[in-house]
Structures are given as C-alpha cells and as structure tokens.
VEXMI-696573 format. One line per field, with one value per residue: residue in one letter; chain; x, y, z of N, C-alpha, C in turn; residue number from 0. Coordinates in Angstrom, 2 decimals, decimal comma, padded with zeros to 5 digits. Example, Ala and Ser with C-alpha at 12.3 -4.5 7.8 and 13.67 -1.06 7.14 Angstrom:
BEGIN
residuo	c(A / S)
cadena	c(A / A)
n.u	c(013,19 / 012,85)
n.v	c(-005,69 / -002,25)
n.w	c(007,80 / 007,08)
ca.u	c(012,30 / 013,67)
ca.v	c(-004,50 / -001,06)
ca.w	c(007,80 / 007,14)
c.u	c(013,20 / 012,90)
c.v	c(-003,30 / 000,03)
c.w	c(007,80 / 007,87)
num	c(0 / 1)
***
This chain:
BEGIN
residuo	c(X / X / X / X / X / X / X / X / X / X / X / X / X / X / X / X / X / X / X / X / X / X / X / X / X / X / X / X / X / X / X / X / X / X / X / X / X / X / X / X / X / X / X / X / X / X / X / X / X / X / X / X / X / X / X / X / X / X / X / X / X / X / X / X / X / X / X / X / X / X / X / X / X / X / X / X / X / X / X / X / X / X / X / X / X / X / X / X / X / X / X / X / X / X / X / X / X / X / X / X / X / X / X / X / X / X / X / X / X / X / X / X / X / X / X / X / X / X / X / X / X / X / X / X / X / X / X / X / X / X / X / X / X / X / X / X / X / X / X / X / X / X / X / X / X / X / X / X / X / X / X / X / X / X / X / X / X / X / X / X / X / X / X / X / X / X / X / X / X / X / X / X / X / X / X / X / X / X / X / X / X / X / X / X / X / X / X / X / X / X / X / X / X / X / X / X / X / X / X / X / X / X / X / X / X / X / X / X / X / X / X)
cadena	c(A / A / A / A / A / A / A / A / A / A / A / A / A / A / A / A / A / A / A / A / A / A / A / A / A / A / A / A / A / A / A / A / A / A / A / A / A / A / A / A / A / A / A / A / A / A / A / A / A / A / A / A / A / A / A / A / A / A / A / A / A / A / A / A / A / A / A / A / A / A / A / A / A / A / A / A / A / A / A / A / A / A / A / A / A / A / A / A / A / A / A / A / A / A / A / A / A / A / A / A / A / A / A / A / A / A / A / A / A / A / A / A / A / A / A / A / A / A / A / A / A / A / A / A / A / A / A / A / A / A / A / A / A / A / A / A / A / A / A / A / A / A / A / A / A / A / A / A / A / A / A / A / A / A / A / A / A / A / A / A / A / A / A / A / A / A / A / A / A / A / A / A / A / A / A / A / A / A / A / A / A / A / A / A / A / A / A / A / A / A / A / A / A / A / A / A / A / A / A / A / A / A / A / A / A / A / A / A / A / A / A)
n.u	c(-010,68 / -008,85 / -005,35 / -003,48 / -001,60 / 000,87 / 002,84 / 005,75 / 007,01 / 009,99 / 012,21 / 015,41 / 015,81 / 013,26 / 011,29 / 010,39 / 011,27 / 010,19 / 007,70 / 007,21 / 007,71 / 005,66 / 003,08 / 003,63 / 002,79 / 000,37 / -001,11 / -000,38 / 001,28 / 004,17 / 007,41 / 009,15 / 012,19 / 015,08 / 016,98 / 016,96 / 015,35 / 017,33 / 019,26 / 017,75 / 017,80 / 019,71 / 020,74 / 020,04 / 018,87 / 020,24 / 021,30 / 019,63 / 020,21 / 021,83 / 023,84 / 026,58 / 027,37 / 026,07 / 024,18 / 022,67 / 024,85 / 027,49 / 028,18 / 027,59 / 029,18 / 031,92 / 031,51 / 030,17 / 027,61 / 024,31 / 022,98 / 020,43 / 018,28 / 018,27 / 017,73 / 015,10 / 013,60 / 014,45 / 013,16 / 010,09 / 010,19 / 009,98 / 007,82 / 005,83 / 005,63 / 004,62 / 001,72 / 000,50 / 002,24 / 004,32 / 006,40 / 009,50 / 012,05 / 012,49 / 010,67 / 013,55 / 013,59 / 012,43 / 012,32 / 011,86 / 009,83 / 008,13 / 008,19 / 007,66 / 004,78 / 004,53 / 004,45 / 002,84 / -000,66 / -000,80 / -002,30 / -002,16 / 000,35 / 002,28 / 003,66 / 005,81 / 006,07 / 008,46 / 010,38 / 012,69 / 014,79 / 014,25 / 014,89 / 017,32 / 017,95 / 017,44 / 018,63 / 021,69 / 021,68 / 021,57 / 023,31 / 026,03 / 026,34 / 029,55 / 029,88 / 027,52 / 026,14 / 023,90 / 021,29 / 021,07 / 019,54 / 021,14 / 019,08 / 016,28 / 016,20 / 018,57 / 021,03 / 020,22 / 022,62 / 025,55 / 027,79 / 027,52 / 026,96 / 029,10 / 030,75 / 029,74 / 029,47 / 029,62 / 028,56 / 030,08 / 028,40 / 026,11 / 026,78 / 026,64 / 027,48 / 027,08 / 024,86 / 023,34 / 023,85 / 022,75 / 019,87 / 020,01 / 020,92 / 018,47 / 016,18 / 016,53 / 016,62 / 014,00 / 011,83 / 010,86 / 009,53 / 007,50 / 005,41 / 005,04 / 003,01 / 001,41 / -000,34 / -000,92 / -002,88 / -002,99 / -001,24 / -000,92 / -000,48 / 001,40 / 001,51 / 004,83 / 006,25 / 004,96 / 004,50 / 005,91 / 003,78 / 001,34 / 001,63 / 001,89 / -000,88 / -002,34 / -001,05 / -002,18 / -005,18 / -004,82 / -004,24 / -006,20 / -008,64 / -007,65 / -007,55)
n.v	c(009,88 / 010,65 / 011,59 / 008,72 / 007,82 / 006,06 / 003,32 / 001,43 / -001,54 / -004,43 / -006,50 / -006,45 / -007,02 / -007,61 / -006,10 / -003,41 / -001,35 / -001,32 / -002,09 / 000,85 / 002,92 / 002,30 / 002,94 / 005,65 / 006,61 / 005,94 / 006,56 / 009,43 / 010,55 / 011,23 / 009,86 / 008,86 / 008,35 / 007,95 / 008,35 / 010,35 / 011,96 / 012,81 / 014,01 / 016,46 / 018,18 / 018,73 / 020,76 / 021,83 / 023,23 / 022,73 / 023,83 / 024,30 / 021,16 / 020,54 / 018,99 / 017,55 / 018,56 / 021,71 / 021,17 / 018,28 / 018,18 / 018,68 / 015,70 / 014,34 / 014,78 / 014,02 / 011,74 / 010,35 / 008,70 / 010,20 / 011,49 / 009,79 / 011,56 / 013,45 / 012,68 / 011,82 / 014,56 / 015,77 / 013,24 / 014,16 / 017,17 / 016,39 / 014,93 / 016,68 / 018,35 / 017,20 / 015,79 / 013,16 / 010,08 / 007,80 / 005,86 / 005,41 / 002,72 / 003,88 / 003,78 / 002,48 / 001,41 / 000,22 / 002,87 / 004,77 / 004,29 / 005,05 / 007,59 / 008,43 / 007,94 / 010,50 / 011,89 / 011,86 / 010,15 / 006,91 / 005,57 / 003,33 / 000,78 / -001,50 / -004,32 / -006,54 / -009,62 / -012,03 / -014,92 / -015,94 / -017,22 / -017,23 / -014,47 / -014,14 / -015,98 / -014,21 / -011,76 / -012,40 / -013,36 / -011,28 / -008,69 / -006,05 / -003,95 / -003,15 / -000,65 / 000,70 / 000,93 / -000,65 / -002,55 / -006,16 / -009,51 / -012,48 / -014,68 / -014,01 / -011,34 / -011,64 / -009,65 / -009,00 / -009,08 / -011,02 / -009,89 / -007,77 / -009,08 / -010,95 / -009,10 / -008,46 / -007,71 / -008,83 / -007,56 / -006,41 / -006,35 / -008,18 / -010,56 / -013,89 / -014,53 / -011,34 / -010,73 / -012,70 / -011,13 / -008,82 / -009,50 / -010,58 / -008,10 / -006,86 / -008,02 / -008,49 / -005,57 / -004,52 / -006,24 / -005,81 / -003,48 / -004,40 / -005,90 / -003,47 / -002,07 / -004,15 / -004,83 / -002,18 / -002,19 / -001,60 / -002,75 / -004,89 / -007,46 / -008,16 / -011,05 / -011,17 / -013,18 / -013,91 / -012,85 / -009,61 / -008,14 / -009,40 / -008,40 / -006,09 / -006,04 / -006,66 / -004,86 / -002,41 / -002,93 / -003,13 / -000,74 / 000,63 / -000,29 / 000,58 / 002,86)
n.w	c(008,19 / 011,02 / 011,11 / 012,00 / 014,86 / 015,23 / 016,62 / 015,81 / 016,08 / 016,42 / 015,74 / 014,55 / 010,97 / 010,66 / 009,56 / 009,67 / 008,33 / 005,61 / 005,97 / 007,15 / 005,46 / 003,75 / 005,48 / 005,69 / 003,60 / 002,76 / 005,08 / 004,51 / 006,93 / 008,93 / 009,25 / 011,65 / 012,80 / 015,39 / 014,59 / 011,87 / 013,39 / 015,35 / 013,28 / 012,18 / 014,40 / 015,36 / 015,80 / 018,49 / 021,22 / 024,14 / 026,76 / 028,98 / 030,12 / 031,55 / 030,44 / 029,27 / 026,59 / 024,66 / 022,50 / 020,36 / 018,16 / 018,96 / 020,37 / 018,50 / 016,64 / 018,28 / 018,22 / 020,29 / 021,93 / 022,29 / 025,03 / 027,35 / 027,85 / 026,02 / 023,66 / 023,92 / 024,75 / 021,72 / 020,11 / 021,58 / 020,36 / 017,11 / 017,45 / 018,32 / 015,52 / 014,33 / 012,22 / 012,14 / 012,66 / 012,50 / 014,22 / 014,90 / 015,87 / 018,30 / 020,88 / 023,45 / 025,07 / 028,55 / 030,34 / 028,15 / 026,87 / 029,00 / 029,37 / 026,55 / 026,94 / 028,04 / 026,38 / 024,04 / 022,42 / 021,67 / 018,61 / 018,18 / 018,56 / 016,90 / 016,67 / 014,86 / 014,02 / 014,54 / 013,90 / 015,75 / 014,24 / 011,24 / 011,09 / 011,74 / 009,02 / 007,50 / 007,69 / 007,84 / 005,24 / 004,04 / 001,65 / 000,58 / -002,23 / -002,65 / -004,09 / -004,97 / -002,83 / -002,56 / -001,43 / -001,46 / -000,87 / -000,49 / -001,20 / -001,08 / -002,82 / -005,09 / -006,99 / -010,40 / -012,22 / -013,57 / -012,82 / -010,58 / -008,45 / -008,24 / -006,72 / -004,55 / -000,60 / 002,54 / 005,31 / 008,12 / 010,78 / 010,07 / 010,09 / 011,20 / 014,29 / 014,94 / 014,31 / 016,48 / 018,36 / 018,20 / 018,23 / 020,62 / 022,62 / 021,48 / 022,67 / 025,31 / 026,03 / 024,32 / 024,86 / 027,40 / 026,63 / 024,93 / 026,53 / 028,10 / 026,36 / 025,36 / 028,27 / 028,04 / 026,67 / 024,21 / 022,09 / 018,84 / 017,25 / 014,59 / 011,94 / 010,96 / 009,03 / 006,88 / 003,39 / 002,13 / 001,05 / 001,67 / 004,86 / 004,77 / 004,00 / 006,74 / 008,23 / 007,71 / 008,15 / 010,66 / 011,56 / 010,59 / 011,97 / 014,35 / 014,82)
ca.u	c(-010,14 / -007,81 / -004,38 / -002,93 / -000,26 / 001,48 / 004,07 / 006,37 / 008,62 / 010,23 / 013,88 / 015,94 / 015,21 / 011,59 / 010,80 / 009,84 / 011,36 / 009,50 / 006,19 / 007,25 / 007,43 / 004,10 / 002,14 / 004,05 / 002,60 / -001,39 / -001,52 / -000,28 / 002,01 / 005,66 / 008,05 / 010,14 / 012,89 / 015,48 / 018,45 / 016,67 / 015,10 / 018,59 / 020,05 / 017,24 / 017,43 / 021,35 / 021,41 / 019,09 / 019,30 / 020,12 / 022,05 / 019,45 / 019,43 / 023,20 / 024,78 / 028,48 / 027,48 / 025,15 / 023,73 / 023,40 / 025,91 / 028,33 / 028,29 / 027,61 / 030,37 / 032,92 / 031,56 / 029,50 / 026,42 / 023,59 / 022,14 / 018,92 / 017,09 / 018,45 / 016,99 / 013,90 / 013,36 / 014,41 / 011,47 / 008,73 / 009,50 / 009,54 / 006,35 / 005,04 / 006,25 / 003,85 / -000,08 / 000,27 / 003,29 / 004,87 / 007,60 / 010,38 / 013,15 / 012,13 / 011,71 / 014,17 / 013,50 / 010,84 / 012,38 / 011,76 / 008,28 / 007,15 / 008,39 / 006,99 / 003,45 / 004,08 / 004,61 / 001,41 / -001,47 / -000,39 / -003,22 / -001,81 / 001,54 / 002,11 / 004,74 / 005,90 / 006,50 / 008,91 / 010,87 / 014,67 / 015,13 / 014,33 / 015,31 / 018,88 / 018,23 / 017,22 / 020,37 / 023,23 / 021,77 / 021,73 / 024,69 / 025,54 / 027,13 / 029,97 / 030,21 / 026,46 / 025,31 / 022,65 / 021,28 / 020,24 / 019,77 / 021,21 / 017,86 / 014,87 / 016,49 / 019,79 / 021,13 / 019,94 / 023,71 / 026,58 / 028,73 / 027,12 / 026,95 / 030,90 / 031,57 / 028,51 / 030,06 / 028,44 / 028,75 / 030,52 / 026,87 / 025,16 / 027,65 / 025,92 / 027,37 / 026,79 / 023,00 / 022,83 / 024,35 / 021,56 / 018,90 / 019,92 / 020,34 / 016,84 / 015,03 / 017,19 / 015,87 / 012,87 / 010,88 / 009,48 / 008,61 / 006,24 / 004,98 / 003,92 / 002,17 / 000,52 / -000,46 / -001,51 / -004,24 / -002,66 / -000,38 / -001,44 / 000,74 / 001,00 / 002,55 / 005,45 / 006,62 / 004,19 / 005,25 / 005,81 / 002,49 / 000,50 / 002,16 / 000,74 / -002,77 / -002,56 / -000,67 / -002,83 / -006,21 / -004,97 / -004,28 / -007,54 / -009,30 / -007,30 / -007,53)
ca.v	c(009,55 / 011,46 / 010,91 / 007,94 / 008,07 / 004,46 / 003,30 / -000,21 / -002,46 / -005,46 / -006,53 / -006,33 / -007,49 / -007,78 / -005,46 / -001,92 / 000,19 / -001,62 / -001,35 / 001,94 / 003,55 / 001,97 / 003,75 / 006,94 / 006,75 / 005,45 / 007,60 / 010,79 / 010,46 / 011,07 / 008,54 / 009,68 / 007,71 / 008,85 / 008,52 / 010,94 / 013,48 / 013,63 / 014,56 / 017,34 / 018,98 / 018,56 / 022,17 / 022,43 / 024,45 / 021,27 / 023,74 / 024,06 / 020,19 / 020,37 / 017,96 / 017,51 / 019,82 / 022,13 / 020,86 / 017,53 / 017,81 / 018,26 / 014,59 / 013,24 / 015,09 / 013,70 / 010,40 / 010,35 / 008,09 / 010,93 / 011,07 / 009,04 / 012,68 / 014,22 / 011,69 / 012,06 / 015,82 / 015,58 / 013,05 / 015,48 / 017,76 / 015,76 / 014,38 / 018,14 / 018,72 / 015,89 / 015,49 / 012,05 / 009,29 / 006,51 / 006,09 / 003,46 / 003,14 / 004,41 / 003,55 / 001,02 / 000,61 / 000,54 / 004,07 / 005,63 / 004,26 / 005,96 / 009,08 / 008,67 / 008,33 / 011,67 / 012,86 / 011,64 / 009,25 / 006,42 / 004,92 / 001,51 / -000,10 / -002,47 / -005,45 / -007,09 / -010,50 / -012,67 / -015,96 / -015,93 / -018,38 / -016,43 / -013,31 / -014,84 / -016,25 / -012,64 / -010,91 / -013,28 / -013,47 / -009,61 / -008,51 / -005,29 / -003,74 / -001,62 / 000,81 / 001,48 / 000,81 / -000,93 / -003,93 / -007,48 / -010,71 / -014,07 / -016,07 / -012,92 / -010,45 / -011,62 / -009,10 / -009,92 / -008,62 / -011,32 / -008,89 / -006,98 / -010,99 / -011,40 / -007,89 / -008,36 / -008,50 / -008,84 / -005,96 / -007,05 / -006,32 / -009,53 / -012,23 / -014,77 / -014,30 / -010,37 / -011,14 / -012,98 / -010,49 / -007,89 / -009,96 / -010,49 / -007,11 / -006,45 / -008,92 / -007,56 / -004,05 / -004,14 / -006,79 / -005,32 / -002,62 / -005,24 / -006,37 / -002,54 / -002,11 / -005,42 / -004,52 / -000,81 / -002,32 / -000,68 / -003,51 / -005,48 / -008,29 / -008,59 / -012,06 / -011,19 / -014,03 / -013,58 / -012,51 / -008,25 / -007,85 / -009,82 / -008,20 / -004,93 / -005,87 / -006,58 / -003,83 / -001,63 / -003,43 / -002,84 / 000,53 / 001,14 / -000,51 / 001,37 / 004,80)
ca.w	c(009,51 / 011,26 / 010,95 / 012,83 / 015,47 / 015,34 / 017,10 / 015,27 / 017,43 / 016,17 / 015,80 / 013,40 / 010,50 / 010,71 / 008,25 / 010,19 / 006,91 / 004,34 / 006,39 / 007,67 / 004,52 / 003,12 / 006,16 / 005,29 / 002,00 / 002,61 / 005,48 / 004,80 / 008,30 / 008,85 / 009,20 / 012,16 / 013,55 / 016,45 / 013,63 / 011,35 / 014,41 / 015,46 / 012,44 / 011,83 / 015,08 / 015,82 / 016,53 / 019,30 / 022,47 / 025,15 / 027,54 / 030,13 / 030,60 / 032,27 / 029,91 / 028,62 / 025,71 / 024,34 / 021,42 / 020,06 / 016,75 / 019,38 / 020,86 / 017,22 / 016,04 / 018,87 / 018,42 / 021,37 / 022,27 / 023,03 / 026,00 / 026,65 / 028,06 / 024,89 / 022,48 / 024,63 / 024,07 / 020,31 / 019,93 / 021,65 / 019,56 / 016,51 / 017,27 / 017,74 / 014,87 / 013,22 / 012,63 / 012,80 / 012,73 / 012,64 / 015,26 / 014,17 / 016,89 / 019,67 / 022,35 / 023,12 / 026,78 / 029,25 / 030,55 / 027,09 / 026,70 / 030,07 / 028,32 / 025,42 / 027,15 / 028,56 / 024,97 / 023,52 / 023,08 / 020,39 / 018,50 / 018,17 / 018,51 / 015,76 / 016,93 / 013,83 / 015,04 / 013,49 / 015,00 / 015,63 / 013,25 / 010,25 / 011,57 / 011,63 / 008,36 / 006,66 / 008,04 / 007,27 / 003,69 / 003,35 / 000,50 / 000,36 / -003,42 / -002,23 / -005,40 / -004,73 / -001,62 / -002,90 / -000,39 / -001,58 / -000,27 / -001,65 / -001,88 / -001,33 / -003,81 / -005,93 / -008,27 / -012,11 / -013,00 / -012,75 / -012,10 / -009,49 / -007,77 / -007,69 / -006,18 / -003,07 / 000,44 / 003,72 / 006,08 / 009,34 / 011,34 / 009,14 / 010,55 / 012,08 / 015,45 / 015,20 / 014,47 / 017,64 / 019,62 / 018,34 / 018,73 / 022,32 / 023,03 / 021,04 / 023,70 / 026,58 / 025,99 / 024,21 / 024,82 / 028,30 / 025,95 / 024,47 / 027,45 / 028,48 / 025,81 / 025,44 / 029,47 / 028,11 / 025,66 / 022,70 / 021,35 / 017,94 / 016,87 / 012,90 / 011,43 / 009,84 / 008,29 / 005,79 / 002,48 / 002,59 / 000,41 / 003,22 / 006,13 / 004,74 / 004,25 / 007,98 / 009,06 / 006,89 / 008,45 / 011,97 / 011,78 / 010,44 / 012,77 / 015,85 / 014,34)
c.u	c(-008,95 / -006,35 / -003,66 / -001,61 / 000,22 / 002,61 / 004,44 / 007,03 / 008,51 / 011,30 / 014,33 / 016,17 / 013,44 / 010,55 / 010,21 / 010,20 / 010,47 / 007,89 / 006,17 / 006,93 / 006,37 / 002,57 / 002,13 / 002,74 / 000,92 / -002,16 / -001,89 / 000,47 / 003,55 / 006,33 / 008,95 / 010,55 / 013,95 / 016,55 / 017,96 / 016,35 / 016,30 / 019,55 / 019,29 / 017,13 / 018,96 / 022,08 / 020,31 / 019,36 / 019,35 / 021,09 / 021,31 / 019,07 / 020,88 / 023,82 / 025,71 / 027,84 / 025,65 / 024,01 / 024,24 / 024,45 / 027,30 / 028,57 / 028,00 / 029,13 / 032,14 / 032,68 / 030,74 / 027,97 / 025,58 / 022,53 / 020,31 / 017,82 / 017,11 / 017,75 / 015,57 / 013,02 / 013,57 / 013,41 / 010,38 / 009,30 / 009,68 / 007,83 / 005,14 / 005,05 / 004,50 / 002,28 / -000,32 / 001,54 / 003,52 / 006,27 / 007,97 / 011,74 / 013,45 / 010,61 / 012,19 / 014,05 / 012,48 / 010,90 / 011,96 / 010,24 / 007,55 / 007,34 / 007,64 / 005,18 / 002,95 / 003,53 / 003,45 / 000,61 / -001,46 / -002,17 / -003,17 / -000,12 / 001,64 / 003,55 / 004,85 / 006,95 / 006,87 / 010,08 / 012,57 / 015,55 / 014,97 / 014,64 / 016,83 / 019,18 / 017,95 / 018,89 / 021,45 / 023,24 / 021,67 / 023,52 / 024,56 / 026,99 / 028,18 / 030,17 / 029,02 / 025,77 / 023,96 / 022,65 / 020,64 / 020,78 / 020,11 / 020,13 / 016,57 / 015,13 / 017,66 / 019,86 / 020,86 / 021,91 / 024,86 / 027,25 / 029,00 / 027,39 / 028,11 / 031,15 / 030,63 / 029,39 / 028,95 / 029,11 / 028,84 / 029,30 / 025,81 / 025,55 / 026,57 / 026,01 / 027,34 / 025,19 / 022,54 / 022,61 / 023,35 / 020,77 / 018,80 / 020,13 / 019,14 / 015,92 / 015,48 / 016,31 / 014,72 / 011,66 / 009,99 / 009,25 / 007,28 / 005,43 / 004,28 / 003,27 / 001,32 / -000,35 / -001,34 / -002,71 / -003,51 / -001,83 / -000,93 / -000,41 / 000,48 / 002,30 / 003,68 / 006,68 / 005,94 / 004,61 / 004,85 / 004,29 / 001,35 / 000,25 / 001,49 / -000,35 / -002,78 / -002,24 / -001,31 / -004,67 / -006,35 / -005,01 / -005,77 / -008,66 / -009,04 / -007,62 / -008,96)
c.v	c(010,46 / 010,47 / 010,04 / 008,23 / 006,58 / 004,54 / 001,47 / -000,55 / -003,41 / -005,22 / -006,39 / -007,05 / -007,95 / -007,14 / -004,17 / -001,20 / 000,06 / -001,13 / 000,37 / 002,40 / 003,47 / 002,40 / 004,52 / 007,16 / 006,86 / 005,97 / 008,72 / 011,29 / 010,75 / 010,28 / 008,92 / 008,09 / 008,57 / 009,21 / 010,39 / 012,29 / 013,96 / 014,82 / 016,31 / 018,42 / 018,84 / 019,76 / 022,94 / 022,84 / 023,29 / 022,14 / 024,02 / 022,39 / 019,50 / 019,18 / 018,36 / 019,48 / 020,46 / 021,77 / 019,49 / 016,87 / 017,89 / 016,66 / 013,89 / 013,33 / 014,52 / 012,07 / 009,41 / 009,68 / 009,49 / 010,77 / 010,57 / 010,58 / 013,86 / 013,93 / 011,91 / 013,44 / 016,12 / 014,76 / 013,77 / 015,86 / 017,57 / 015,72 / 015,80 / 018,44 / 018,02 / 015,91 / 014,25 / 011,43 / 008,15 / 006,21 / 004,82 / 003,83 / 003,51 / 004,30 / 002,10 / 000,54 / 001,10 / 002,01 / 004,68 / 005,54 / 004,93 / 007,29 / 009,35 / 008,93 / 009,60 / 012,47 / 012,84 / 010,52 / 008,20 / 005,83 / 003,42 / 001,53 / -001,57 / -003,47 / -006,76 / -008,44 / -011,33 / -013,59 / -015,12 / -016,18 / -017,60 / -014,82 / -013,11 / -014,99 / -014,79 / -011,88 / -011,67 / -013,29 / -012,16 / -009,76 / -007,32 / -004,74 / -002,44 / -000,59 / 001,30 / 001,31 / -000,23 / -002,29 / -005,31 / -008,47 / -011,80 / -014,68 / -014,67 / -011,56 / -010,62 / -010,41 / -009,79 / -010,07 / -009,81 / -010,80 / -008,58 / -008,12 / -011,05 / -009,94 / -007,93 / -008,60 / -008,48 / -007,93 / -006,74 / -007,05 / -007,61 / -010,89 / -012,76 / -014,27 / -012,69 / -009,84 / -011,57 / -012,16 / -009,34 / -008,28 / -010,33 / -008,99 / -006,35 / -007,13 / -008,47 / -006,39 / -004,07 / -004,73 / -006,72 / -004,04 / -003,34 / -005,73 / -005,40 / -002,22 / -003,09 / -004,92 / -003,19 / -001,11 / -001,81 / -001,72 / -004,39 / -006,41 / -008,82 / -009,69 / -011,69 / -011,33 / -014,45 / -012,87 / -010,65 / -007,38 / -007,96 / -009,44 / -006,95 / -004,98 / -005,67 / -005,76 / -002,47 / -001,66 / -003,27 / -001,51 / 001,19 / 000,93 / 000,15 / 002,92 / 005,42)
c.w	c(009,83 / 011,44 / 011,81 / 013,57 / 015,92 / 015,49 / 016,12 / 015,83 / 016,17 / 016,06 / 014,60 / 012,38 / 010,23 / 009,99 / 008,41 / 009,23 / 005,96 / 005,04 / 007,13 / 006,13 / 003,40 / 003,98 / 005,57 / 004,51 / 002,44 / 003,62 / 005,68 / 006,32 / 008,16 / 009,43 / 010,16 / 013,21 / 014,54 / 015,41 / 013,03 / 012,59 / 014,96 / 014,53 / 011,94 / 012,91 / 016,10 / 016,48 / 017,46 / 020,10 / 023,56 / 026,10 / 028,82 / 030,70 / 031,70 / 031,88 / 029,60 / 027,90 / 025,67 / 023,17 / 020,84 / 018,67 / 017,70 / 019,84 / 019,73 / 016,39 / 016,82 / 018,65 / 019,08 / 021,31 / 022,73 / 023,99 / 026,36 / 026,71 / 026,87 / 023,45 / 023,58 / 024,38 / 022,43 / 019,48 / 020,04 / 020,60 / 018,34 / 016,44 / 017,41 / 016,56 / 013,70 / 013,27 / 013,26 / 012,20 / 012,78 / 013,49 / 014,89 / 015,29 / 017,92 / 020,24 / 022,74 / 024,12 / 027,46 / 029,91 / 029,33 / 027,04 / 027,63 / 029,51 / 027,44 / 025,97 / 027,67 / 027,36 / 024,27 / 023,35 / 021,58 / 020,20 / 018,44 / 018,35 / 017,90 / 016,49 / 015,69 / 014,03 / 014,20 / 014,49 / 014,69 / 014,22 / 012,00 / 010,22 / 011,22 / 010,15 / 007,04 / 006,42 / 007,58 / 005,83 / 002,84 / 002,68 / 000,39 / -001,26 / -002,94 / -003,10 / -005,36 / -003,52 / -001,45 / -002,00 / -000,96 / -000,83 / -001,37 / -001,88 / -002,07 / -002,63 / -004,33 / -007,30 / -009,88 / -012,66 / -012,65 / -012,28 / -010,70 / -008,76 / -007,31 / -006,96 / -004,56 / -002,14 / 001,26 / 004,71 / 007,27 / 010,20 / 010,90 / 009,26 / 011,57 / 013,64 / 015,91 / 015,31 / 015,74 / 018,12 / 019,89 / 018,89 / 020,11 / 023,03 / 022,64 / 022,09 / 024,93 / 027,27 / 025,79 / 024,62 / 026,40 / 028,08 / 025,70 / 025,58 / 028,00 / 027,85 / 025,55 / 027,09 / 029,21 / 027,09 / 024,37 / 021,86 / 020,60 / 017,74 / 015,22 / 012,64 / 010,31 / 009,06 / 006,90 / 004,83 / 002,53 / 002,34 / 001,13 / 004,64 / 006,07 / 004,80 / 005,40 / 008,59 / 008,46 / 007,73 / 009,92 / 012,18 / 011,75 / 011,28 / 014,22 / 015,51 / 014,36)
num	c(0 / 1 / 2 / 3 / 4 / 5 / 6 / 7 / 8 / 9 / 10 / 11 / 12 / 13 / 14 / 15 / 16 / 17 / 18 / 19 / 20 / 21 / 22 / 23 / 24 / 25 / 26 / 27 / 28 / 29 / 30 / 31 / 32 / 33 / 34 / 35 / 36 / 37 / 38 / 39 / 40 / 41 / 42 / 43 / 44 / 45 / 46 / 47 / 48 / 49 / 50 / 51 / 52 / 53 / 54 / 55 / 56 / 57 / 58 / 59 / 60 / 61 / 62 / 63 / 64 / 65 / 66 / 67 / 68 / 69 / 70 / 71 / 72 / 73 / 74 / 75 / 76 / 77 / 78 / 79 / 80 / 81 / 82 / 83 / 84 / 85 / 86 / 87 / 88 / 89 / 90 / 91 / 92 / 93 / 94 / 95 / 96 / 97 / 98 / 99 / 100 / 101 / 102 / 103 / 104 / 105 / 106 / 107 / 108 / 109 / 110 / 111 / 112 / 113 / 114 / 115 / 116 / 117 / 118 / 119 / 120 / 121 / 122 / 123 / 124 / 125 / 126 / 127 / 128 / 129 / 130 / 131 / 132 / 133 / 134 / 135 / 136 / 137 / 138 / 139 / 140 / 141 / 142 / 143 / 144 / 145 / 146 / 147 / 148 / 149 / 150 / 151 / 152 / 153 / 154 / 155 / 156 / 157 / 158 / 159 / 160 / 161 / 162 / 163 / 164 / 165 / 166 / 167 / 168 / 169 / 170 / 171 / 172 / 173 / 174 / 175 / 176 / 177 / 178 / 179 / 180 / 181 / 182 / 183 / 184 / 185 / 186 / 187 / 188 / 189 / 190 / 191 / 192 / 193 / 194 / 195 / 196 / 197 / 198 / 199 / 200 / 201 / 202 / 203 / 204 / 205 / 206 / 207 / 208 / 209 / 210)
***
C-alpha cells in the first residue's frame, strides 16, 4: 500500500505522541508536527510574504508567536518534503484546515476521542523528574525508584485549573476542525480511553482500511 497521509486531532492529553510515533514506525511515514517543521526550516526565505521579519528564527528568537501564514507555508513544505505523514498539531483552526486542503489530499483524519473527565485526570497526575526530564504519572506510570518519587514535581501547565483552561481553548479552536472533517467524509473517531495497546489496534485498523 502506498504510504498513508494521516492527519490526528485530539486534545491534550489524549495520547497523539504515543500513537503518533507507533504509525511512524508501522508505516514507514514521518511524524511532522508544526513545533518540529519550525525548528527545521527556521531559516527560510519568508521575505516575500511582507512580515515583521525575514525568516522564522527571527520571531522564535525574539520570543515571538509566528505568524499563522508562516506556519502555513512551513507545513507545505514539510509535507513536500514527505511521501506520506502523520500531521500532529496542526491545524488548530478551521482557517488552517482550509489551507491545509490546498496543501494536499489526507487519507484519513484520526480524532482520538477521549472525555474531559479523564483527560483532566491524565494531566494533573503527570510528574515530571527535574534532573532528567523524564515524565511519569502517579497512578499510569510511578517511578520503581523511591527516590526518583520524593524529587517528582508537577509542571505549572498540569494544574488542574491550567488543564481546564487548555481544554477550553482546545474545544474553542479545534473542535470546528472536527466538525469539517467529519462534514468532509474523511474523519474516523478511535476510542481512546481504551488501554494504549487497544487504541493502536484501532488506529492501526483504520488507517488501513482508509489508505
């Protein structure tokens, strides 16, 4: 089969890295998010688009939110770039998604659908080890090490009322993403509240069946 071009929504928490990087793999696809296409193409030529600057390492480097038509062109050509993909992150709004359909023709859009309620309860129980970075949760992954246990904090982003605040700007923004794709025929909805092992079969079973 030829190589799939899949798009993933869901909020945060919902598990788009773990199943992102288990396409990667069983596809043969690249894993392209806007974080990462930014960072690989930071020194691109953006001065005929009459923004602030020329290039976007300037506006990362001041600090600067980059512009949505800048992240727009740094996708294309990403996704030129690619046989086939997995897009994590983009697009966050119903302007980006009309973009994106200029850019090319997805084979599915996977929506990895998961309630509030445990969404909430994922994030608050994330721990992260500050001497390694390393991420666990109090009940889904506790360190074996006591140690490691007494030193865990929680990363100001994982507070309860900072979880909301995503998840309301995640439904804000994206969710009449979901709605144009659901509308464009292309949108799958995989349960996943289902344990990560499960969530793949299905997101493994849809792909295959859209591709």
């Amino acid at each position: 089969m030829a190589q799939p071009r899949i798009l993933i929504l869901g909020a945060p928490g919902a598990g788009k890295g773990t199943q992102s990087a288990k396409i990667t793999e069983e596809f043969d696809v690249n894993h392209i998010t806007t974080g990462d296409a930014l960072r690989a193409n930071k020194d691109m030529d953006i001065s005929d688009m009459d923004t602030e600057y020329d290039t976007p390492r300037e506006y990362m480097d001041q600090g600067e939110l980059v512009p949505d038509e800048v992240v727009n062109a740094i996708v294309d050509e990403a996704l030129n770039q690619a046989d086939g993909f997995v897009l994590d992150g983009y697009p966050r709004n119903l302007e980006q998604a009309k973009e994106l359909e200029d850019m090319t023709d997805l084979d599915v859009a996977l929506y990895l659908d998961v309630s509030e309620e445990e969404l909430i309860h994922r994030l608050t129980g994330r721990r992260m080890d500050p001497e390694t970075g390393d991420i666990y949760h109090v009940e889904y992954n506790p360190p074996e090490d006591p140690e490691v246990e007494e030193r865990l904090e929680q990363r100001d982003d994982d507070t309860e009322e900072t979880v909301k605040e995503r998840l309301r700007v995640f439904r804000e923004n994206t969710e009449p993403v979901i709605e144009y794709y659901e509308d464009e025929g292309v949108l799958e909805r995989v349960e996943g509240e289902q344990a990560p092992d499960e969530v793949w079969e299905d997101v493994k079973t849809t792909i295959e069946d859209a591709a």
